[in-house]
Residue, then its C-alpha position, 0 to 999 in steps of 0.5 A: x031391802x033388808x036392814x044390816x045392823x052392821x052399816x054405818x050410821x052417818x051424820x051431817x057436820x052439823x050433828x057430828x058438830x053438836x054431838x062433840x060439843x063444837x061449831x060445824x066450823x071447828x069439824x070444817x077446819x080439821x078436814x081441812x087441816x087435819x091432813x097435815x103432821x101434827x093436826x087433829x083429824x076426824x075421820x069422815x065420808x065424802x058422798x058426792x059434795x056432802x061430808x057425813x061422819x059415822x057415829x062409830x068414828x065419832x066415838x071413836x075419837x071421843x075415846x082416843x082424846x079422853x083425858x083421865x085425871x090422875x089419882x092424887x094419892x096414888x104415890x102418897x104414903x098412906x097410914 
């Protein structure tokens, strides 16, 4: 079997927990919760009974909540 770079990279909740900083609790809420208006959702891979999120989709999120300071001199006159 060859290898396909362009495959998925999957991970357990517990990984995809540790590498965004929350508790395997946290990620089991929002697939729960995530379905409804207004609620975060993760997306994730059902295999079988096991849950596994793609390393992609994880960045992916990371990049879509980053949260950029605003330059504080930007509208102050300078000179």
């Amino acid at each position: 079997m060859s290898d396909n770079l362009n495959s998925p990279q999957l991970v357990d909740t517990k990984t995809a927990a540790k590498i965004l900083g929350v508790s395997s609790n946290y990620l089991r809420k929002r697939r729960f919760e995530g379905y409804l208006p207004g609620h975060i959702n993760i997306a994730h891979v059902t295999v079988g009974r096991a849950i596994r999120y793609d390393l992609a989709d994880l960045r992916a999120f990371i990049d879509s909540n980053r949260v950029t300071p605003a330059d504080p001199f930007k509208d102050e006159p300078r000179g």
